[in-house]
N, CA, C and O atoms as a MOPAC input file, in Angstrom:
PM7 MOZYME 1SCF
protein

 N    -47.63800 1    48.60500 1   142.47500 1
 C    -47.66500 1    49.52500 1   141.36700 1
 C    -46.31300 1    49.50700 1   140.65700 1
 O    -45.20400 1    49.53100 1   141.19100 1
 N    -46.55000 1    49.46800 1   139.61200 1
 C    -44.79900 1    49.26500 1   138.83100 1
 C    -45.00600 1    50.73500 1   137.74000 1
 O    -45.88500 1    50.99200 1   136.91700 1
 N    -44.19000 1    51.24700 1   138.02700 1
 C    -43.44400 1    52.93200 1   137.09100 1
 C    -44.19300 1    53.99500 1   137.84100 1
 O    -44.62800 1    53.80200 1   138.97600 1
 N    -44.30600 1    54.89100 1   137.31900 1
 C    -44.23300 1    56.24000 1   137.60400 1
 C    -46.09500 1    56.49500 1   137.13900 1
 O    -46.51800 1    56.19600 1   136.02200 1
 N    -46.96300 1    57.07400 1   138.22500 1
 C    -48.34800 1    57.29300 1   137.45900 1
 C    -48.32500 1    58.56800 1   136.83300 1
 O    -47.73100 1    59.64000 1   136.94900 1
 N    -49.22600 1    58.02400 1   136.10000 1
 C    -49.61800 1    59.67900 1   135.32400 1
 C    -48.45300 1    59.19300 1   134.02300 1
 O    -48.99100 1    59.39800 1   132.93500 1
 N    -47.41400 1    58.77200 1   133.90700 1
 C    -46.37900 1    58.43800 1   132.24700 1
 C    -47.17000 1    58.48400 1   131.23900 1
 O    -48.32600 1    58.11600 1   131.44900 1
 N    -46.82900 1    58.90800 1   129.95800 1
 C    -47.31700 1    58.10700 1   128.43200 1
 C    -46.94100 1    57.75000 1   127.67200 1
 O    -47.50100 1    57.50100 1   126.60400 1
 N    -45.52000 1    57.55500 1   128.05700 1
 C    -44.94900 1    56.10200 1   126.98300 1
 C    -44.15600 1    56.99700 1   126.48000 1
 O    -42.98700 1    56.66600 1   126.68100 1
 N    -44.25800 1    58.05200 1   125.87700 1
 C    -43.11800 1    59.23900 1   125.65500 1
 C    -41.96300 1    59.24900 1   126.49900 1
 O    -41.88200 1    59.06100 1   127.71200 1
 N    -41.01500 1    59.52000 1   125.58400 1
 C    -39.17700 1    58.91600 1   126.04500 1
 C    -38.10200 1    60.01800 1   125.50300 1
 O    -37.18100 1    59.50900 1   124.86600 1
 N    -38.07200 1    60.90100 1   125.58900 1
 C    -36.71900 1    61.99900 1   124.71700 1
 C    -35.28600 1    61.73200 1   125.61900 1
 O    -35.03900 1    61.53400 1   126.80800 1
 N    -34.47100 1    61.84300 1   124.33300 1
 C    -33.07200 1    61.72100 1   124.91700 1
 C    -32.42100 1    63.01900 1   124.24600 1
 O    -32.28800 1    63.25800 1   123.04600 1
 N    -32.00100 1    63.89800 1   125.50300 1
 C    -31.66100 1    65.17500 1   125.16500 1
 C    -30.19100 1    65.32700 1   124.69200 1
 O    -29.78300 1    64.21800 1   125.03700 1
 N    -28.97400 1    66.02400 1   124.06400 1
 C    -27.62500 1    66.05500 1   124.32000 1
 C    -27.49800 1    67.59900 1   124.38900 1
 O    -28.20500 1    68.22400 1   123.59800 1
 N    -27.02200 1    68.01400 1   124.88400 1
 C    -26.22000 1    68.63000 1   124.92800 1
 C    -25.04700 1    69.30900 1   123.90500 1
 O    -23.97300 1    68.74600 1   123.69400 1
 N    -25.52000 1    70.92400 1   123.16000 1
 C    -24.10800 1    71.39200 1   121.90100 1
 C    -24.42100 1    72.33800 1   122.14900 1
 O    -25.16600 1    72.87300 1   122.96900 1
 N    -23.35700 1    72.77900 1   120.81700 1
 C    -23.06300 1    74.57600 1   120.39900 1
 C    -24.28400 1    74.94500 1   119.50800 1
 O    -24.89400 1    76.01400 1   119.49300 1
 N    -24.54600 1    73.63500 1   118.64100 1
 C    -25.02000 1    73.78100 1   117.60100 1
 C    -26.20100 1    73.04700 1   117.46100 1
 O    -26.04500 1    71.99500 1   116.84100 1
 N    -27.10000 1    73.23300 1   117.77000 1
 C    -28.37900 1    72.25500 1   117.83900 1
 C    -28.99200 1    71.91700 1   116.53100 1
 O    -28.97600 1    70.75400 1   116.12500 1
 N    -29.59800 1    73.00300 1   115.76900 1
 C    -29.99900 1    72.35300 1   114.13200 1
 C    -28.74100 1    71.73400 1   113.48100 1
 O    -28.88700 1    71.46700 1   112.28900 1
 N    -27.78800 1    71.51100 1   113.90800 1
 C    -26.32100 1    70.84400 1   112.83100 1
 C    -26.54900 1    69.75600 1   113.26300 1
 O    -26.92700 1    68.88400 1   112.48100 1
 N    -26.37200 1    69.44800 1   114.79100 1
 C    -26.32700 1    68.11300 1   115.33800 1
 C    -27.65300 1    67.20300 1   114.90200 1
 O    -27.57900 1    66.00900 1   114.61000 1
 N    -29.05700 1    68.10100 1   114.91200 1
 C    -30.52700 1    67.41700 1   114.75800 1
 C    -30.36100 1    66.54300 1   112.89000 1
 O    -30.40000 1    65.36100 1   112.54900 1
 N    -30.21100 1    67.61400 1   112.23700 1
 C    -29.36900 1    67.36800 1   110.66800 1
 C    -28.42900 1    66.14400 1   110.96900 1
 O    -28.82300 1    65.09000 1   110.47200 1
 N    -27.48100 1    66.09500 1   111.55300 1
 C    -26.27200 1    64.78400 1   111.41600 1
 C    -27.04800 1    63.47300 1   111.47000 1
 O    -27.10400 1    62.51200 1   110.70200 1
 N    -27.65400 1    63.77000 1   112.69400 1
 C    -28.70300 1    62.29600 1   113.71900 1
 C    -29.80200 1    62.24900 1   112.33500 1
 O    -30.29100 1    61.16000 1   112.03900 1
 N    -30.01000 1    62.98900 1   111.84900 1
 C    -31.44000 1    62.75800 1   110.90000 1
 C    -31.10100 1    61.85000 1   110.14800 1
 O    -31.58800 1    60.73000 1   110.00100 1
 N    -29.86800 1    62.55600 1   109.44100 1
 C    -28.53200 1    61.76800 1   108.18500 1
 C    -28.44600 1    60.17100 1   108.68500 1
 O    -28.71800 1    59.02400 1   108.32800 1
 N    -28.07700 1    60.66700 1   109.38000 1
 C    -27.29000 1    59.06700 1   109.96500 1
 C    -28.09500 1    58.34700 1   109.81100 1
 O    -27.85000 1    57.33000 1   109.16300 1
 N    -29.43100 1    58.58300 1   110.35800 1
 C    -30.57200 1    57.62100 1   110.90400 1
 C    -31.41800 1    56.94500 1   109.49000 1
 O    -31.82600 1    55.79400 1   109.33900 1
 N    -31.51600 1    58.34100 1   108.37400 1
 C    -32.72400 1    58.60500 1   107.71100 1
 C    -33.86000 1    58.76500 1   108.10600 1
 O    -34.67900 1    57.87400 1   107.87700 1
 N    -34.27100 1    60.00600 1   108.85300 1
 C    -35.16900 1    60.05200 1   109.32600 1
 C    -34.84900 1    62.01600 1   109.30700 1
 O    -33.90600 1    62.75700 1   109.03200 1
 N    -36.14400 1    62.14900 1   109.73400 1
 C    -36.36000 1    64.36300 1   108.98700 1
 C    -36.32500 1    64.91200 1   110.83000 1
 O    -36.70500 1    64.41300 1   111.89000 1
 N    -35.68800 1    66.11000 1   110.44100 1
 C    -35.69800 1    67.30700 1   111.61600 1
 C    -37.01100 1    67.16000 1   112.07700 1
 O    -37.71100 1    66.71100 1   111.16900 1
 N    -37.78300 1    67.39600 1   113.35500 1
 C    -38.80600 1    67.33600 1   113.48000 1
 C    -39.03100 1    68.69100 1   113.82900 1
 O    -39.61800 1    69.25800 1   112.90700 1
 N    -38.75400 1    69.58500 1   114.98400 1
 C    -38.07700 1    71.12900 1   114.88700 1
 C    -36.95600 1    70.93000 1   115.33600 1
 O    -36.34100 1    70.05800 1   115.95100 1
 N    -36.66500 1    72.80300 1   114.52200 1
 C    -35.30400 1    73.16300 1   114.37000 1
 C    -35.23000 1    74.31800 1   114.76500 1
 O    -35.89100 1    74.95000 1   113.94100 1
 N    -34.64400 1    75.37400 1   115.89500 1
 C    -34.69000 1    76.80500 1   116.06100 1
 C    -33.41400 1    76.56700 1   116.50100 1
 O    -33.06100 1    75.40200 1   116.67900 1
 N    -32.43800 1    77.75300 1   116.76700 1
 C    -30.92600 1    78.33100 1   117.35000 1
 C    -30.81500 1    77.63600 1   118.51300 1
 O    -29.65000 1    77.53200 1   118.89500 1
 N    -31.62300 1    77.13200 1   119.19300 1
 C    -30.95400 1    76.70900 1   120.63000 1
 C    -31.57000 1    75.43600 1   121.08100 1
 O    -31.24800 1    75.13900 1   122.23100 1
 N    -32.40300 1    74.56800 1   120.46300 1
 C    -33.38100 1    73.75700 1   120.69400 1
 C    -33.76600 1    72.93100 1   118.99000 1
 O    -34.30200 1    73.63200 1   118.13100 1
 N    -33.47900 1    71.67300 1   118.72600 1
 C    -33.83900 1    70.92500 1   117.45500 1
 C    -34.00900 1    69.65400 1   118.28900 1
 O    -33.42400 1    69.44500 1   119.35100 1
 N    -35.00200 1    68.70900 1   117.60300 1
 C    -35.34700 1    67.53200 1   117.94900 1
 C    -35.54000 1    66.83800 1   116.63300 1
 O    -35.96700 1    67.55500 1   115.72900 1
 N    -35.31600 1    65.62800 1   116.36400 1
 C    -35.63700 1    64.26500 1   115.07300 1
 C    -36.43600 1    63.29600 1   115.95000 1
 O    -36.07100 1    62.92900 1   117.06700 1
 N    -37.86900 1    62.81600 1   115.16500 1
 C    -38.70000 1    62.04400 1   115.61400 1
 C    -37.99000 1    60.57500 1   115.34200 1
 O    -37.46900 1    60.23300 1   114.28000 1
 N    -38.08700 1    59.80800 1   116.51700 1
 C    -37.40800 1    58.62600 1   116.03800 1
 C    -38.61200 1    57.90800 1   115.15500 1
 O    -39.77300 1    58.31600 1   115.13500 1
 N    -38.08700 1    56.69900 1   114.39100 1
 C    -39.15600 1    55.84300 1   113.97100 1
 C    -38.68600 1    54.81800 1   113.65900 1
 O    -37.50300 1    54.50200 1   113.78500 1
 N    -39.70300 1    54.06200 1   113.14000 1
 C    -39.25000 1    52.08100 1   113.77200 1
 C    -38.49000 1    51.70100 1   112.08100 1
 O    -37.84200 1    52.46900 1   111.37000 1
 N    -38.83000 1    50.39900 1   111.85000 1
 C    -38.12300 1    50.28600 1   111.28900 1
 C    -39.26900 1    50.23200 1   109.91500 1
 O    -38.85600 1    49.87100 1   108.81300 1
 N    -40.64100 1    50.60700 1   110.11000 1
 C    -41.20000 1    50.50800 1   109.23600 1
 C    -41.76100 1    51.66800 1   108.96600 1
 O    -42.92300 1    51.75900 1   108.57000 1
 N    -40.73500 1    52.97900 1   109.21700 1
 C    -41.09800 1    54.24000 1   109.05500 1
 C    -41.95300 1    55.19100 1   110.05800 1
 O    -41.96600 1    56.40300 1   110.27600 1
 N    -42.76000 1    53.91400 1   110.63700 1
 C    -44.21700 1    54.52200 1   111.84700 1
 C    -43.39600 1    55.44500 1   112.77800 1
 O    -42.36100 1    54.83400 1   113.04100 1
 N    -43.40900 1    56.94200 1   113.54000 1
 C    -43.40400 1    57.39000 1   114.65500 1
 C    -43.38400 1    56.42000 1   116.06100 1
 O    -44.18900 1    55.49700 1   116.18700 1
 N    -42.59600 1    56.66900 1   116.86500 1
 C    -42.45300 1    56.41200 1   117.81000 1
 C    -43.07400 1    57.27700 1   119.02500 1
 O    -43.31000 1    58.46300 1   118.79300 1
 N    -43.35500 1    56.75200 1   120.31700 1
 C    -42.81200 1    58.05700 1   121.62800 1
 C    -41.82300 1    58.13400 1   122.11900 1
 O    -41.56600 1    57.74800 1   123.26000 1
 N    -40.81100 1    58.83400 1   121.07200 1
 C    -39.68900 1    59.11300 1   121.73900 1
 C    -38.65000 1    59.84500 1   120.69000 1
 O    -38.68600 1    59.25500 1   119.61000 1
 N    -37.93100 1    60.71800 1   120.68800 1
 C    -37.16600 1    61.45400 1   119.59700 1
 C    -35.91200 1    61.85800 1   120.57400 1
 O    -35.88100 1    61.78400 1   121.80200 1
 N    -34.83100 1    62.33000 1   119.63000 1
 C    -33.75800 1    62.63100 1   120.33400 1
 C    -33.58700 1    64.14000 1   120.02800 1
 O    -33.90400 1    64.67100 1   118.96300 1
 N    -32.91400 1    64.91000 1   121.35900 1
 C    -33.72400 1    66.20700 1   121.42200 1
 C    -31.82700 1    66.44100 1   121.33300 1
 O    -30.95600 1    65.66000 1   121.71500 1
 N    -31.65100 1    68.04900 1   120.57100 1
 C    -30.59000 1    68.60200 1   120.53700 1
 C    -30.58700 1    70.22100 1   121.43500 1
 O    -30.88000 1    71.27500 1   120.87100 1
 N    -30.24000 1    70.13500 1   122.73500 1
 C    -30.48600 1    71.30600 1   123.34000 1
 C    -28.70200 1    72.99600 1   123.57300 1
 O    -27.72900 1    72.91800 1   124.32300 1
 N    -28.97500 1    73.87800 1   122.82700 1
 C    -27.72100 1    74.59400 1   123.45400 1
 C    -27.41700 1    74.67300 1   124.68600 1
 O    -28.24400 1    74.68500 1   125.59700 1
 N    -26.10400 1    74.73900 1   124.82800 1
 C    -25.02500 1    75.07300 1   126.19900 1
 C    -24.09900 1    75.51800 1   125.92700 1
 O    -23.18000 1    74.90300 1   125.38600 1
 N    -24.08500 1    76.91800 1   126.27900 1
 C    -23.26300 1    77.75600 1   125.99000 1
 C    -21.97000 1    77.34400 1   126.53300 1
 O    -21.08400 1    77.78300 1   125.80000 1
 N    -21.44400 1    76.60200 1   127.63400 1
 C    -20.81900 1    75.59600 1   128.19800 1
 C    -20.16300 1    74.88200 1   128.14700 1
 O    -19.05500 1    74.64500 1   128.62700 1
 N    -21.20200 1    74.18500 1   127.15900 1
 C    -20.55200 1    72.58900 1   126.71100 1
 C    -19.15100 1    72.48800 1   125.91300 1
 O    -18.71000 1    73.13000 1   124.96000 1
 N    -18.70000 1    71.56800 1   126.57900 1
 C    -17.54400 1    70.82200 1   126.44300 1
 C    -17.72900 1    69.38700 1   125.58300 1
 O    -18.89300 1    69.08200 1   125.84400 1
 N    -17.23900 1    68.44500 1   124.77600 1
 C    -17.01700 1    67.63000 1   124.71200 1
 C    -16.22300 1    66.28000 1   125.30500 1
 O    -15.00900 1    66.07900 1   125.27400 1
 N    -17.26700 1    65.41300 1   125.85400 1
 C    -16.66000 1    63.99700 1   126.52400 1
 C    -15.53400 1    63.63100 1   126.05000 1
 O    -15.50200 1    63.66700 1   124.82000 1
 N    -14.41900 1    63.22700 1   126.64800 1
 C    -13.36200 1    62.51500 1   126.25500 1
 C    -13.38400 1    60.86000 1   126.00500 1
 O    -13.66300 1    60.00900 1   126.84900 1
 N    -13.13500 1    60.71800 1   125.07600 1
 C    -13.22300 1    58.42700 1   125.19100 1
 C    -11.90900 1    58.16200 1   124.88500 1
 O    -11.23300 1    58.78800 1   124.06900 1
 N    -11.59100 1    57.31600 1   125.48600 1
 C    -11.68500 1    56.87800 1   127.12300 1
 C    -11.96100 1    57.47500 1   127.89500 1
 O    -11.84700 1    58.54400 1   127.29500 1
 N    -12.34200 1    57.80600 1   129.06500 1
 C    -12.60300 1    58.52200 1   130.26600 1
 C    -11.23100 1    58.18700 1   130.65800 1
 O    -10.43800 1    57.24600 1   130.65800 1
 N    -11.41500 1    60.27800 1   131.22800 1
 C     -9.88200 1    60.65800 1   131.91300 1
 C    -10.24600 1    61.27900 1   133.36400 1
 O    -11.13600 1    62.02900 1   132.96400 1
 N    -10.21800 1    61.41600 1   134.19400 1
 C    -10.91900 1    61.70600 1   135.16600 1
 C    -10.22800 1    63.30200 1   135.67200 1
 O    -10.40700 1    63.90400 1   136.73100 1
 N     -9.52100 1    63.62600 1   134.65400 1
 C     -9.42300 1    65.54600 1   134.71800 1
 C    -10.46500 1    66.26400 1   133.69900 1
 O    -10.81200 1    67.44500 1   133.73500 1
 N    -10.89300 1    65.22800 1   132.74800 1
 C    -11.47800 1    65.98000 1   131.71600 1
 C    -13.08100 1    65.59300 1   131.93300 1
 O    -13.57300 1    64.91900 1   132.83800 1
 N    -13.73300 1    66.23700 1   130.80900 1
 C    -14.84900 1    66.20700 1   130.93200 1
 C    -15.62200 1    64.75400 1   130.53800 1
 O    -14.82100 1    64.07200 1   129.89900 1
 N    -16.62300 1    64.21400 1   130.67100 1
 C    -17.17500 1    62.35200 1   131.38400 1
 C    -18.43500 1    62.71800 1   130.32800 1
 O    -19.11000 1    63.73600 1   130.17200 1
 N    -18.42600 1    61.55800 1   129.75800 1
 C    -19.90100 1    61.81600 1   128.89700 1
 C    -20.61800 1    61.64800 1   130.06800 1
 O    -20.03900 1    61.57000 1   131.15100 1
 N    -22.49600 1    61.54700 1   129.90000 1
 C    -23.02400 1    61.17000 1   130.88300 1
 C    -23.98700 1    60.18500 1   129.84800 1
 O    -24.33900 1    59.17500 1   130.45700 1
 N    -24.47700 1    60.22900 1   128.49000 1
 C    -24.71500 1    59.20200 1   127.94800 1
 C    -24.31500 1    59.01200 1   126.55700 1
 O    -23.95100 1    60.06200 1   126.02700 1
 N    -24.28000 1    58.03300 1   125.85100 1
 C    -24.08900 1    57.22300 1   124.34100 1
 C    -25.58200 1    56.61800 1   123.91300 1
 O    -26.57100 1    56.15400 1   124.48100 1
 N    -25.16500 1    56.89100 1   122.65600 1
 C    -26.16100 1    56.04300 1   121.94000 1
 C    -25.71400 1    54.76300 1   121.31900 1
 O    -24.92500 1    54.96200 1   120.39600 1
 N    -26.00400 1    53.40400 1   121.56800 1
 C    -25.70200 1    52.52700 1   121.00000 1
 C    -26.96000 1    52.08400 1   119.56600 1
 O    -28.18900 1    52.12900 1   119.60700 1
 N    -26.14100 1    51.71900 1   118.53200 1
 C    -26.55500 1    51.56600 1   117.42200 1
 C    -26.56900 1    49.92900 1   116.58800 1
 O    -25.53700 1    49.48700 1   116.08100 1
 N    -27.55200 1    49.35900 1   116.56400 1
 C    -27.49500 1    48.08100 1   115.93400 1
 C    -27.19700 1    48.38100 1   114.34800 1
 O    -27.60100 1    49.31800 1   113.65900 1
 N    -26.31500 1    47.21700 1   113.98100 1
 C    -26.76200 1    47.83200 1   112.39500 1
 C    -26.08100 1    46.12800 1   111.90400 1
 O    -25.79700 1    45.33700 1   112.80300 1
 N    -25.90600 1    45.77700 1   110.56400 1
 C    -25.67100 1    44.50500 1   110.11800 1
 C    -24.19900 1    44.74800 1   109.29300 1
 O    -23.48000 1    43.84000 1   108.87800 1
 N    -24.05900 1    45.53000 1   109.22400 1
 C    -22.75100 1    45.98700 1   108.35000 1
 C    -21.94000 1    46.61300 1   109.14100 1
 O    -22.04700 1    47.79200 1   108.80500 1
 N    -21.16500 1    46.53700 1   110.02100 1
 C    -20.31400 1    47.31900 1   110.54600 1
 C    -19.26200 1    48.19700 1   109.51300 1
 O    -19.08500 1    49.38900 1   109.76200 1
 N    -18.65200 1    47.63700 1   108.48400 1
 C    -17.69400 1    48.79100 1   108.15200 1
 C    -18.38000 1    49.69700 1   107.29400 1
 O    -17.99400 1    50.84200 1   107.06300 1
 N    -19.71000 1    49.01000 1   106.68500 1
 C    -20.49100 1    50.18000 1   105.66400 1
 C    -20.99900 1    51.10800 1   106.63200 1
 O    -21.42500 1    52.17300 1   106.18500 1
 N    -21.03100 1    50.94600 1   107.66900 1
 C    -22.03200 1    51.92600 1   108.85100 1
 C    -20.87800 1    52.57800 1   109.49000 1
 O    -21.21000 1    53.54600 1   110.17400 1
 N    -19.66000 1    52.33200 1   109.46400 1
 C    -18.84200 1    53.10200 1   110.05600 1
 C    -18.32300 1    53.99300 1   108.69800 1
 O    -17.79000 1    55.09000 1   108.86000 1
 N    -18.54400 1    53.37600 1   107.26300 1
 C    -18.11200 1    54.52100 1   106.44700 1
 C    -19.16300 1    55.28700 1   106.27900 1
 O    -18.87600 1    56.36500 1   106.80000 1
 N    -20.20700 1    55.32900 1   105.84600 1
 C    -21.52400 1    55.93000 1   106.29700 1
 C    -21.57300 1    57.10100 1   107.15200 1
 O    -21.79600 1    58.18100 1   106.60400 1
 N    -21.39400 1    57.05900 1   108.44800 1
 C    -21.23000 1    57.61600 1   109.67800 1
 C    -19.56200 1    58.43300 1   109.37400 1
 O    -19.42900 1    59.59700 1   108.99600 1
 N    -19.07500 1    58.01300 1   109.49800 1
 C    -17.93500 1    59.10500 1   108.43300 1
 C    -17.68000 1    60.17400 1   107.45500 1
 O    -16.83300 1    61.06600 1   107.43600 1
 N    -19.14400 1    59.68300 1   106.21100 1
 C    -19.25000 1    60.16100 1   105.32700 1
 C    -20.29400 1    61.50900 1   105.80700 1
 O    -20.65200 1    62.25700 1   104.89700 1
 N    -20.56600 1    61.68100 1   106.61800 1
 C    -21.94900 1    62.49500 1   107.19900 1
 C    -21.31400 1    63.41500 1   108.19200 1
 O    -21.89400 1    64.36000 1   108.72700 1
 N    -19.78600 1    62.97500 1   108.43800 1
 C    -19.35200 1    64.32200 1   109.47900 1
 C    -18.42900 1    63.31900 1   110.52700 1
 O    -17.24300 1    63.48600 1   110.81100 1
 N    -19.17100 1    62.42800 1   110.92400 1
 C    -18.71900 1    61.46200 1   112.01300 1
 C    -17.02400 1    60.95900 1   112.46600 1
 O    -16.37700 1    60.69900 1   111.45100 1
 N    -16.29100 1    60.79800 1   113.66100 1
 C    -15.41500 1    60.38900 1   113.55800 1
 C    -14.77300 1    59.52100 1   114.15100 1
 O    -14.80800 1    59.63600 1   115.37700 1
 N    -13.95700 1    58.35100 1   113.59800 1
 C    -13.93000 1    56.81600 1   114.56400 1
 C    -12.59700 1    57.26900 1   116.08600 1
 O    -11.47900 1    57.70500 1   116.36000 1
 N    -13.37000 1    56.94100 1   116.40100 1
 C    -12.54800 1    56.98300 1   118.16200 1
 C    -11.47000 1    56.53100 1   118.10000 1
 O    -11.47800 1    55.40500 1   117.60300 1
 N    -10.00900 1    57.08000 1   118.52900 1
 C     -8.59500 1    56.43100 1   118.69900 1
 C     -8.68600 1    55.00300 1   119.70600 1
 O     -7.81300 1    54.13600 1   119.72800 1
 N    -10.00500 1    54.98600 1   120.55400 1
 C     -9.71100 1    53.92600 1   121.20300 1
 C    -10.68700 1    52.95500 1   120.81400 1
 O    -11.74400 1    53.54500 1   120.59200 1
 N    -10.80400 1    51.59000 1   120.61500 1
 C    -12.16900 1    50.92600 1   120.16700 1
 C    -11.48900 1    49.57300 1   121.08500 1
 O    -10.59200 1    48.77500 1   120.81300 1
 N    -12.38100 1    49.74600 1   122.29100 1
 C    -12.68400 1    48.08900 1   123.08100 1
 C    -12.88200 1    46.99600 1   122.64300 1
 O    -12.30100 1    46.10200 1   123.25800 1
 N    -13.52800 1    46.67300 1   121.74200 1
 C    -13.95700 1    45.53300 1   121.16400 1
 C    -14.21500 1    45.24000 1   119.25600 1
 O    -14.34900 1    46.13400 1   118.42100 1
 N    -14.21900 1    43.92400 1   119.02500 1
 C    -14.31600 1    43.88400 1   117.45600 1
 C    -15.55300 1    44.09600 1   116.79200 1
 O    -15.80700 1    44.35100 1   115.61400 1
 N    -16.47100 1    43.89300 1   118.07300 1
 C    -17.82000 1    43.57600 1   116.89100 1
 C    -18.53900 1    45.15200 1   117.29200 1
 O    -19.64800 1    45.53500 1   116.91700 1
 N    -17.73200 1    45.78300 1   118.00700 1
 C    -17.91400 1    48.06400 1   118.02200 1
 C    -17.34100 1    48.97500 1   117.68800 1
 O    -16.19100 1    49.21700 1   118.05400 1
 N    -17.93200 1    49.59700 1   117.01100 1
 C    -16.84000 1    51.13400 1   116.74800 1
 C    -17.46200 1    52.28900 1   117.44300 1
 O    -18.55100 1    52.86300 1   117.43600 1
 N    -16.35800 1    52.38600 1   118.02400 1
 C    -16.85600 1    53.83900 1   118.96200 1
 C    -16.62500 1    55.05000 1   117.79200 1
 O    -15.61100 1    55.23200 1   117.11800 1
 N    -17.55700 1    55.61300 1   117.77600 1
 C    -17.73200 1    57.33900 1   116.96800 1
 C    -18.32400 1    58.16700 1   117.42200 1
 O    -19.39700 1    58.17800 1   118.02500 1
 N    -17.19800 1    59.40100 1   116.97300 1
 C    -17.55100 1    60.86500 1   117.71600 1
 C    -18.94400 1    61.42200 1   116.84800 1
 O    -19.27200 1    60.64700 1   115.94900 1
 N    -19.54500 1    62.28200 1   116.94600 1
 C    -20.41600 1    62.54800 1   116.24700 1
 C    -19.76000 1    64.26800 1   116.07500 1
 O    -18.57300 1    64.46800 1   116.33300 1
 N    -20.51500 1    65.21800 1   115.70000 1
 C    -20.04300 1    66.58100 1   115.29900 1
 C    -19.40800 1    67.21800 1   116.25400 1
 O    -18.42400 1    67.90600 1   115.98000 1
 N    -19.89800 1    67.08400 1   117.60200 1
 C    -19.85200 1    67.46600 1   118.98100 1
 C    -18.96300 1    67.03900 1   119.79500 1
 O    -18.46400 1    67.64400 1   120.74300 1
 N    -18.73700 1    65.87400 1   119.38900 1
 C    -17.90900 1    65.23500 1   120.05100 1
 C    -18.37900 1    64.23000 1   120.97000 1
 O    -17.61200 1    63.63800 1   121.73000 1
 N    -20.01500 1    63.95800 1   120.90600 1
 C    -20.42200 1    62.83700 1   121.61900 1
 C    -20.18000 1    61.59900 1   121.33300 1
 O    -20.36700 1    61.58100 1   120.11600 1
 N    -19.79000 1    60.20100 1   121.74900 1
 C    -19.79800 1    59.19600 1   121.44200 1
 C    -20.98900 1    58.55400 1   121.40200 1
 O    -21.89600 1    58.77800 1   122.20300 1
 N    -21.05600 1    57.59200 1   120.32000 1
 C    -21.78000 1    56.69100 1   119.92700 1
 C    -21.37500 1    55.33900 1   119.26400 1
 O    -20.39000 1    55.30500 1   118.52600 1
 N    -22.15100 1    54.17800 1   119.52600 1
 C    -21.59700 1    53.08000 1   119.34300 1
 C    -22.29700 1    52.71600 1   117.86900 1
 O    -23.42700 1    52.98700 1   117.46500 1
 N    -21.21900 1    52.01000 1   117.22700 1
 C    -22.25200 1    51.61100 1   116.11300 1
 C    -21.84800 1    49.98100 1   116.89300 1
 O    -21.00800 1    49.86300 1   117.78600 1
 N    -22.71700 1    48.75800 1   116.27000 1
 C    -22.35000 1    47.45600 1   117.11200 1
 C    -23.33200 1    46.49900 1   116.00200 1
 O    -24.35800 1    46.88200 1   115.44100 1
 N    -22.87100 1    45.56100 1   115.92200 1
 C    -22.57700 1    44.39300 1   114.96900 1
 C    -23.97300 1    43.74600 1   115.41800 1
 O    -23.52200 1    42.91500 1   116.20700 1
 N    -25.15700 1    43.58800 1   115.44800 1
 C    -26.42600 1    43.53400 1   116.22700 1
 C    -27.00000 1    42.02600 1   115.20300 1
 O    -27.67900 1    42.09300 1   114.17800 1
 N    -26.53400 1    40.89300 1   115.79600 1
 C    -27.02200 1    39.46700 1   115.35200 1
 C    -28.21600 1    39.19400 1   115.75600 1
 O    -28.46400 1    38.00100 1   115.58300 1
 N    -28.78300 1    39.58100 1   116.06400 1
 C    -30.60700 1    39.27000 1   116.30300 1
 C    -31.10700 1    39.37600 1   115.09600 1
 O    -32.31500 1    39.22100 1   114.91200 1

């Protein structure tokens, strides 16, 4: 048997903020793609392909009264993302001004040439990446 029985292909990737309809709004921006819901403590954006169609799977914006923002680089006193979103795109510096222009902000540290690490409102990282396929 290979996966989990009973699944349906449905996939959410949750983060973690202060601000859940701001963050659902940024990811929408960025993406072009609409709020799917939006309330004070809970917003989600339906992902979709590249030909507009719905997916199973959206990225969910949940409150934490809590939350902290990941540090990049990892410092091992401070707080550790636990995930990133990596981003294909064909233009790297139009997608990093883009992503700028929407709130976004480029990371003091960037590993490599063909990535830009960016903070998003929250302070989560995300990769934008130079995607030759």
């Amino acid at each position: 048997m290979a996966g989990i029985r009973g699944a349906t292909g449905w996939i959410g990737v949750n983060l973690a903020c202060t601000d859940p309809p701001a963050l659902a709004s940024f990811y929408a921006d960025l993406f072009g793609w609409e709020v799917s819901s939006s309330e004070p403590t809970y917003a989600t954006v339906l992902i979709r392909d590249l030909s507009g169609n719905a997916t199973h799977s959206n990225l969910a914006f949940e409150f934490d009264r809590h939350y902290r923002p990941p540090v990049w680089p990892s410092d091992p006193e401070d707080q550790q993302q636990m995930v990133h979103l990596d981003i294909g795109v064909t233009d790297l510096a139009a997608a990093v001004e883009d992503a700028a222009d929407l709130g976004a902000q480029l990371a003091d540290f960037q590993p490599q040439d063909d990535v830009r690490v960016m903070l998003d409102l929250e302070g989560h990282p995300f990769c934008l990446y130079l995607d030759k396929s």
